[in-house]
N, C-alpha and C positions, 0 to 999 in steps of 0.2 A: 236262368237261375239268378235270384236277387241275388244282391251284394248280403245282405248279413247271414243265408245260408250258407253262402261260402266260406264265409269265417270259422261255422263250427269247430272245425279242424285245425283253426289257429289259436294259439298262446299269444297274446299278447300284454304287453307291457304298456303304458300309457302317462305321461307324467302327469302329476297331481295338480300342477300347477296350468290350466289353460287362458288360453284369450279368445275373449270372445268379440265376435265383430255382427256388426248391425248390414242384415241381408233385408231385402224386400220379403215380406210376405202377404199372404189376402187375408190382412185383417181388418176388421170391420169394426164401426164403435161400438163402443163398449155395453154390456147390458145388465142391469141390477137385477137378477133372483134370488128370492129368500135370502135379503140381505147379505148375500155375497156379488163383490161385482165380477165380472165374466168380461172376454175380449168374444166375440163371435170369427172364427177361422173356418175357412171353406179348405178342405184335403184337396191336394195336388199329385199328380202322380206318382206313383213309384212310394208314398209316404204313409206308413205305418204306425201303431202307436210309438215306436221307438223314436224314428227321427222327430213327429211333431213333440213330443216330450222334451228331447235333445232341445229342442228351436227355442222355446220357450221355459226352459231350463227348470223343468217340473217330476216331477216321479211318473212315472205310468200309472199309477195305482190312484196318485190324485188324480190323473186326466182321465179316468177313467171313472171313479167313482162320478165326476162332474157332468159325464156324458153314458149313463148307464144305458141308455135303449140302441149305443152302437159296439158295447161290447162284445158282439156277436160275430164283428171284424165293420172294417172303414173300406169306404168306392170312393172312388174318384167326386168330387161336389159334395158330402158330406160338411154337412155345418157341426162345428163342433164348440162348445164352450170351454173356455179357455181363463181359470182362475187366475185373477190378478193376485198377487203377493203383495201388500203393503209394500211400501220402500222404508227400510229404516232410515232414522236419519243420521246422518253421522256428519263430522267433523276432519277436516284437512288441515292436519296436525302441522303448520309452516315449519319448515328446517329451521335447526337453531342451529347452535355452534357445533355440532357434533351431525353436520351434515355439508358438503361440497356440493357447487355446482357444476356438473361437465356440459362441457358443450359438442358434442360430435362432430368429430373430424373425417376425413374421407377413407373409408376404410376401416372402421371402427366397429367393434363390436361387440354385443355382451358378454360374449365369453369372454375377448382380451382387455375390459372395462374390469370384470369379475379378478381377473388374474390380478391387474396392475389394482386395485385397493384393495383386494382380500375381503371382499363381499361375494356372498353366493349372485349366481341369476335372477333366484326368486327374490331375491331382497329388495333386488334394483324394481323388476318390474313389478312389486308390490307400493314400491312408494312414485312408479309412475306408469298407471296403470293407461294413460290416455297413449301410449303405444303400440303404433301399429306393427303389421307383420314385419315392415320395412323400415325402418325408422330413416328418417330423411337426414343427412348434414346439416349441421345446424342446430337439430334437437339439444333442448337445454335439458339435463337427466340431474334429478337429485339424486344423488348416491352418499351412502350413510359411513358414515368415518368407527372407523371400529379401534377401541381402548387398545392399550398397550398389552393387555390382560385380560383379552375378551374370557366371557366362560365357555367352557365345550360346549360346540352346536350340538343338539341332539338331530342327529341325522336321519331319524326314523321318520320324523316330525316333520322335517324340512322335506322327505323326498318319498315319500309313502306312494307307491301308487295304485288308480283304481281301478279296476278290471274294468275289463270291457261287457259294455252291460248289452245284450241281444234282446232277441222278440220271444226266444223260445231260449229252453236251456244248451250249452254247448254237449256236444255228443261226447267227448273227451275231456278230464277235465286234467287240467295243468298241475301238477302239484311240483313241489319244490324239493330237490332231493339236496341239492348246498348245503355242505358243513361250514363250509369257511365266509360267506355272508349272510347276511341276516334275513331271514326268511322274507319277509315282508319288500324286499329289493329284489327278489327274482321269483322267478316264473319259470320251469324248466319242461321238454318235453321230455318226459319221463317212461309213460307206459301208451303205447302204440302200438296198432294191431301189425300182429307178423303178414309180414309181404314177400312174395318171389321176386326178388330184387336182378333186374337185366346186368349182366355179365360184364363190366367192363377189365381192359386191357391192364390197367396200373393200380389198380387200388384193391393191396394185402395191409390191413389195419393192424397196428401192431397193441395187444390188450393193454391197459396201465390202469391205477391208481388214482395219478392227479387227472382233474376233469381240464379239458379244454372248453376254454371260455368262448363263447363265439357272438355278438351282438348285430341284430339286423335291423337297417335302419331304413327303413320304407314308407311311402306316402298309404297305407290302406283307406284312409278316408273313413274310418270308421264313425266319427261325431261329427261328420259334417251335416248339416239340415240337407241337402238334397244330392241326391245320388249322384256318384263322378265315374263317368264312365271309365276313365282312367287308369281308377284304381283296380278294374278287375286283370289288369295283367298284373300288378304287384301281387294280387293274393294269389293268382296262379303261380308266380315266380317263386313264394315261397311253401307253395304246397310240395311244387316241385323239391327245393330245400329240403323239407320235414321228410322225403322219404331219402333221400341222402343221409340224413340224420340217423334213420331208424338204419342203414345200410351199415353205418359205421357203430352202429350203438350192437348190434348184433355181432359183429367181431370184438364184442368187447369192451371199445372206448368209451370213456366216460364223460361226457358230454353237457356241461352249462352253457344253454342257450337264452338268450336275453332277445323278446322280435318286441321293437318300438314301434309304434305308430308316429311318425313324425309329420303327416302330413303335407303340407305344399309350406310350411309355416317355415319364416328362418329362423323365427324368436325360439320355437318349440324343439329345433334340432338343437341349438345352443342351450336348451334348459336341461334337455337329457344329454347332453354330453358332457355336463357339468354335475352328473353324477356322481357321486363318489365309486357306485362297482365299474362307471366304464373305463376306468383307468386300471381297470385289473381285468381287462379283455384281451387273450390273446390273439382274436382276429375281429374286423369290421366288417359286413360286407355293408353296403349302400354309401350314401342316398341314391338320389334318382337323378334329381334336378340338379345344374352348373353352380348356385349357390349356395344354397345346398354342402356342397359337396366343399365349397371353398373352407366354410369350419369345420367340416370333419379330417380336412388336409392340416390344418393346425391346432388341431387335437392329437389326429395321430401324429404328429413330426413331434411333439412336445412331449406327448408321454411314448411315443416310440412304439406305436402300434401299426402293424401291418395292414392296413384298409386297403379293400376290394370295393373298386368300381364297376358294376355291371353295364350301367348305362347309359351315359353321355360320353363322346370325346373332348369336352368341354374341358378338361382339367390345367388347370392355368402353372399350378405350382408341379408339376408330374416333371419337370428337369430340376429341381431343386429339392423336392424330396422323397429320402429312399423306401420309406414306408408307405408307396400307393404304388397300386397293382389296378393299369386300367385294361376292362376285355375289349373293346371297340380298341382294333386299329388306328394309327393316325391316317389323314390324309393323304398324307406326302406315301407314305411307305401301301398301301391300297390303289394309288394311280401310277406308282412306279412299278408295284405287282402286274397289275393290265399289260403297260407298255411292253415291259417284257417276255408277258407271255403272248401275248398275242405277235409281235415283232416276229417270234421264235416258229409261229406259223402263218403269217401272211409274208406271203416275201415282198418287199420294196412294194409294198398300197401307196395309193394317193391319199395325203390323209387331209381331209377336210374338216373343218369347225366350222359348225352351223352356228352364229350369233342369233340370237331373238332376243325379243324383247324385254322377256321374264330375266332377272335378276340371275348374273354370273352366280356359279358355286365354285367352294375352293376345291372341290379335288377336279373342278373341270379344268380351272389355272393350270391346276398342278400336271396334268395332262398335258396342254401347251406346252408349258417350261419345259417337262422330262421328255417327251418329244425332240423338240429343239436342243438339248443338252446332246442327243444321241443324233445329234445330222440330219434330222427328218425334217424335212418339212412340211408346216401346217398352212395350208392357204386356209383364210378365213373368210366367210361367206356373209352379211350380212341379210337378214330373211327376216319379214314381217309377214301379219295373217294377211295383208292385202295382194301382199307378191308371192307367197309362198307357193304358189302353182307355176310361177318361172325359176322351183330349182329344177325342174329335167334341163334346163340349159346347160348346168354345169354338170352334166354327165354323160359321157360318149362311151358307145356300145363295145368297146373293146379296151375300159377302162377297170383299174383294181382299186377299188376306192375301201377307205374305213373313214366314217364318219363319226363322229361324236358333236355334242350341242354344248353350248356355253352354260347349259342345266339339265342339270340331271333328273328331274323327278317327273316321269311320266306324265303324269296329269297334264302339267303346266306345256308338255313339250309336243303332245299326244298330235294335234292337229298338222305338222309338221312331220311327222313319221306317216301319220297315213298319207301324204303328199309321195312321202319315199316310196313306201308298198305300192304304188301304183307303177312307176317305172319297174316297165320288165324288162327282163332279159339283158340285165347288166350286173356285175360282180360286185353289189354292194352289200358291206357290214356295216353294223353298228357296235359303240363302244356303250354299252347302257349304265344301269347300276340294280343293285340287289331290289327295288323298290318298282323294275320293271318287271318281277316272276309272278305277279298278281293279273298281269295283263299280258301272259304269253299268246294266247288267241287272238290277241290283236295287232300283233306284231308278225308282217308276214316274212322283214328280214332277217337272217342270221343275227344273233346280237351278243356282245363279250360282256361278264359282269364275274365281281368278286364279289366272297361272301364268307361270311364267319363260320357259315352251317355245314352242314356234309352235303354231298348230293344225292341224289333221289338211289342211286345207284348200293348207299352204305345204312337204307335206311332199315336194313335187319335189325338193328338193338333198337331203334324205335319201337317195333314191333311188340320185342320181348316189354320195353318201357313202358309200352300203351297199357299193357295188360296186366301189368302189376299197379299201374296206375286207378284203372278201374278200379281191380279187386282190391284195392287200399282205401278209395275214399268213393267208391259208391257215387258220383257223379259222372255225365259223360263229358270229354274231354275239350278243350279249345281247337276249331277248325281249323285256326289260323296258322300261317306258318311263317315266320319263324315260332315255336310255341316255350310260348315264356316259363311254363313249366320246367320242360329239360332244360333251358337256361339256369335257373335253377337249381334243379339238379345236378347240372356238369358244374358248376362256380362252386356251390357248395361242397362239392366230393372233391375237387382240385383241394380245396382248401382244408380240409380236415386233414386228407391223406398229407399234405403238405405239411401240415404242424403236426401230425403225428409221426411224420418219418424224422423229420429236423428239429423240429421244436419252433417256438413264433422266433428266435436268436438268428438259427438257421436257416431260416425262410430270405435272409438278406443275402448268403453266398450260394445257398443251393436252387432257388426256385427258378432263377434262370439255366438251371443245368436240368430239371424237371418236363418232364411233356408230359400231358395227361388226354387220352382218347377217351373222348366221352360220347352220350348219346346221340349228341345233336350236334356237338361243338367239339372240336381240339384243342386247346389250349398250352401254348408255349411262350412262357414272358419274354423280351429282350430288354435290357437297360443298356441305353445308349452311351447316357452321362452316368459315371462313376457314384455322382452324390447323387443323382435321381431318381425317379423312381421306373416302375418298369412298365409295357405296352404287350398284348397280344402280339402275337408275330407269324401267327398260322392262319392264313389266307388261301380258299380254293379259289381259282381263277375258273370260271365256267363256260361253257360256247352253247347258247342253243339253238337248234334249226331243224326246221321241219317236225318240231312235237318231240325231240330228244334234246336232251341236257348232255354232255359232254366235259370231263376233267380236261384242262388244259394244263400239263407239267408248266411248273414254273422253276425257273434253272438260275 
């Protein structure tokens, strides 16, 4: 299923303001008809009239009039005529005395450039438009000095945004029910078809009045010129969302929802965060990406918004502040879950660490250390693909061995394990990770890994899930597992139910006293540091062997 049928079922918000960057395409020179000049473009896969329009920043309507005998629909190698636009000419107004020059420092950025002169985003990157997504240290920025007595911005003006424009009309359409902002700044999911919605454990919505504000901030890659594979687990993630939405919207609650498109861009998450209604958002959830993610941690710490990270561990500022909520575990507290539960049933193993040559990971360290913190000992193995057929050496037939590797990620470690699968009839395990359950057939030993998900054994509300999911959006569902859908759906039902029981005030004392059993995932914050902010804390430890999965208590 392409990427822009997917969308039908999404609202989305998009800022007005974009950058645009120079991609390769297969354009050919140029050609004169009937005194109009044309570019000649050969169609690339996956590229419809929407995206080639997008690329070459034109209407459908013109690209189409220009290319009438392919209206019918575009293949693959279609040549297509592609209207030049004049270029106006303009003029590069030089700063006078009512303009500064910055020069970026380390750690610098639009939004905290925005804040320290009292200039919007767009101002900065209109007077310097040769800015890339990154801007490098160094960069010389004119930024515009503003009167003692500037006049009221009109804000409509400055931040209007465009919808998102498809190939076909969306099947739902977005309308706006906010009183209290101005229509033209939001998009709301409003009227959405009723669903049998799967049963969970903690979530009795309580009715109200005032609406909870909720802003989702994710890469869908909607205006990009060529398809990102990427993005199709964001728009699963938030389809999943939109029926959480409709789950709390039918007990009642009153619901402003804001879903940005922020792309892979950091310029574009700092222009929408520099909104005026995001500062009247009682919850965040996103981004996606580690940068990302660093302006939205000082966005929320400033204006004191509770932001939900889904998905990176990456978060740098998460000990320093109290309004991020990350669902990925950290390392340290994930390889110390392992150790202990497995310790609690292998009694006294020999515990080995296979080095190779692929590149240490930290929660492998982290294994090491907490090992040896508890009196274990780890002998370490040094092992190359040339030697790797002399580890039966270090293994004798009436040994209790647990093995683990200096990396974790199957692929890279795979030729190595089948060397282990070949020694029979010796007591050997493995210490794996979540990223081995893709390749259980190929693993003929026992092997321990943790994991955010439930196990196959709790997978009844899936079940009820799956099939409110169908009969909701009429597509069939991602194979994949973990499925970013109930992702999701569990983050976003935590979060509503959470600001609807406490309020976004109360989400600072109460959500670590909160567990939420959800379809896919459990969710329990812990906050370590008093000023910090808070981490998942609900880890299954898993054992499997011989084609069954197995809970191992963790104590």
């Amino acid at each position: 299923m392409n990427k822009i049928f997917k969308t039908f079922f999404i609202s989305l918000l998009v800022s007005a303001s974009t950058c645009m960057f120079a991609q390769e395409t297969s354009v050919q020179p140029t050609t004169l008809i009937e005194e109009v000049e044309y570019e000649i473009y050969e169609v690339q896969k996956s590229e419809g009239w929407y995206r080639i329009s997008k690329k070459f920043n034109i209407s459908q309507t013109e690209l189409k009039q220009a290319n009438p005998d392919k209206v019918g629909g575009l293949k693959l190698g279609d040549k297509l005529r592609i209207p030049i636009k004049p270029t106006p000419k303009t003029t590069t107004e030089k700063p006078q005395d009512n303009y500064i020059r910055h020069k970026l420092q380390p750690k610098e950025t639009l939004y905290g450039l925005s804040k320290r002169y009292g200039v919007s985003i767009d101002e900065i990157v209109k007077l310097n438009p040769e800015t890339s997504k990154r801007m490098a240290i160094g960069t010389e920025l004119i930024i515009p000095v503003i009167a003692q007595t500037p006049a009221p911005a009109t804000v409509e003006n400055a931040t209007a945004p465009q919808k998102v424009e498809a190939e076909e009309p969306l099947t739902s359409d977005a309308k706006s029910t906010s009183q209290s902002l101005p229509q033209q700044n939001t998009e709301v999911i409003s009227t959405l078809p009723a669903i049998e919605t799967a049963s969970q454990d903690s979530i009795q919505m309580i009715p109200g009045e005032l609406p909870i504000r909720i802003a989702f901030l994710l890469p869908f890659m909607l205006d990009t010129p060529t398809q990102d594979a990427s993005a199709d687990k964001f728009i699963e993630f938030y389809e999943g969302a939109l029926l959480a939405l409709e789950d709390a919207k039918k007990q009642g609650v009153n619901i402003e929802v804001h879903a940005f498109d922020i792309e892979k861009n950091d310029i574009k998450v700092q222009m929408i965060l520099n909104r005026p209604e995001m500062k009247l958002m009682d919850a965040i959830i996103g981004p996606a990406y580690p940068t990302q993610v660093e302006y939205a941690s000082t966005f929320a710490f400033d204006n004191k918004i509770n932001t939900f990270i889904p998905f990176t561990s990456e978060v740098p500022a998460l000990q320093i502040n109290p309004y991020l909520y990350q669902f990925n575990t950290p390392v340290e507290y994930e390889a110390a879950s392992i150790t202990r539960a497995v310790l609690a049933v292998k009694s006294s193993p020999t515990v080995i660490m296979l080095n190779t040559p692929e590149a240490t990971t930290d929660n492998c360290l982290q294994l090491k250390d907490i090992f040896k913190s508890k009196n274990v000992k780890v002998k370490e193995i040094t092992v190359t693909a040339e030697n790797k057929d002399s580890l039966v050496n270090y293994f004798q037939t009436n040994g209790n061995y647990l093995v683990f590797f200096n990396n974790d990620r199957y692929k890279q470690i795979s030729p190595y394990i089948e060397v282990l699968n070949r020694i029979n009839n010796l007591n050997i395990e493995l210490i794996g990770a979540y990223n081995w359950v893709g390749y259980k057939e190929e693993i003929h030993l026992p092997f321990y890994y943790a994991s955010l998900f439930v196990p196959d054994s709790k997978r009844w509300k899936q079940k009820e899930y799956t099939r409110s999911f169908e009969r909701y959006f009429g597509h069939p569902l991602s194979t994949d597992f973990p499925r970013y859908d109930m992702l999701g759906y569990d983050i976003t039902s935590m979060v509503l139910n959470g600001l609807n029981q406490y309020g976004p005030g109360g989400l600072q004392q109460e959500m670590p006293n909160y567990r939420y059993n959800g379809v896919q995932s459990s969710i329990q914050f812990i906050r370590k540091n008093p000023m910090g902010g808070c981490t998942n804390s609900v880890l299954t430890v898993l054992r499997y062997a011989n084609g069954r999965t197995t809970e191992i208590e963790v104590k």
